[in-house]
C-alpha positions as CSV (number, residue, x, y, z in Angstrom):
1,X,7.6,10.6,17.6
2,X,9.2,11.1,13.9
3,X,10.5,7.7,14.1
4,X,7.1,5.9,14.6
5,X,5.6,7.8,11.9
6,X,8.2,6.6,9.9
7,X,7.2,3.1,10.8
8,X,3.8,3.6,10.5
9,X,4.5,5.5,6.7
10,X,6.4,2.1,5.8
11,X,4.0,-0.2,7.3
12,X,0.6,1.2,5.5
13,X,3.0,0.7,2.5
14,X,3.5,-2.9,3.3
15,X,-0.4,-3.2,4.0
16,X,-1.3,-1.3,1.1
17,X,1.1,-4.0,-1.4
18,X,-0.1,-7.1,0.6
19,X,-3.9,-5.9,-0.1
20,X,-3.5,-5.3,-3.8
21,X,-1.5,-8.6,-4.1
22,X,-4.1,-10.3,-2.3
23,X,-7.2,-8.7,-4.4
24,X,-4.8,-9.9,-7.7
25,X,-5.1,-13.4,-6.2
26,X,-8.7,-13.7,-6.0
27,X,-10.4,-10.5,-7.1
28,X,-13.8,-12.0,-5.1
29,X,-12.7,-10.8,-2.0
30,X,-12.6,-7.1,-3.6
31,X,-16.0,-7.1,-5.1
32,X,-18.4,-4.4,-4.4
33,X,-21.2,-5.8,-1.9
34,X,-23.9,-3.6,-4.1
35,X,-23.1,-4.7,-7.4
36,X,-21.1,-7.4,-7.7
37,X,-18.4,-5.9,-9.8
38,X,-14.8,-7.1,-9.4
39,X,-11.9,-4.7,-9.9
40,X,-10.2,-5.8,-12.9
41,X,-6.3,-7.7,-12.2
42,X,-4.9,-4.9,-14.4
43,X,-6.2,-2.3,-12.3
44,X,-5.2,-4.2,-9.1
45,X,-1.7,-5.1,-10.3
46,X,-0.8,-1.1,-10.9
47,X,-2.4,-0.4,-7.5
48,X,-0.2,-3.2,-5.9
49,X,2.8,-1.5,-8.1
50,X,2.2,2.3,-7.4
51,X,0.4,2.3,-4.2
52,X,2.3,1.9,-1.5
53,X,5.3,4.3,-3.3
54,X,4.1,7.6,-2.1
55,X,4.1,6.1,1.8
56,X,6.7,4.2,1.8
57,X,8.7,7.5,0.7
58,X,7.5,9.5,3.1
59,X,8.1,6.7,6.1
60,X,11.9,6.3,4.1
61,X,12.6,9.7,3.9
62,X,11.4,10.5,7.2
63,X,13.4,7.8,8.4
64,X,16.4,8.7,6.7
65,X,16.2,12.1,8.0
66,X,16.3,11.0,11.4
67,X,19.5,9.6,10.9
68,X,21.0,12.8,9.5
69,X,23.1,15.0,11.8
C-alpha cells in the first residue's frame, strides 16, 4: 500500500511539472474562463520549479523507506 502511494506521490509530481511547463508554453490554455487573465510565465516557471518538490519528496522518501530494513 506504501509503495503505491509512493508512486502516486511521484507521479502528481511528474503531472504537476508537465502542467506548469505546458501553461509556460502557451499561457492561453491557463487563462481564467471569467476574466480572461493569463498567469504570468514568471509565475508559471517558479510553479513548474517548486511545485512538484514537496510530492515528489514525500513519494521519494516514502519510497526510500520502503527499502530500508
Amino acid at each position: 500500500m506504501l509503495t503505491f502511494l509512493g508512486w502516486a506521490f511521484l507521479a502528481f509530481a511528474l503531472f504537476l511539472f508537465v502542467v506548469c511547463i505546458v501553461g509556460f508554453v502557451n499561457p492561453q490554455w491557463l487563462a481564467d474562463k471569467k476574466t480572461g487573465k493569463v498567469p504570468s510565465r514568471g509565475l508559471l516557471l517558479l510553479a513548474a520549479w517548486l511545485g512538484p518538490v514537496i510530492p515528489a519528496a514525500a513519494g521519494g522518501t516514502i519510497l526510500i523507506l520502503q527499502r530500508v530494513p
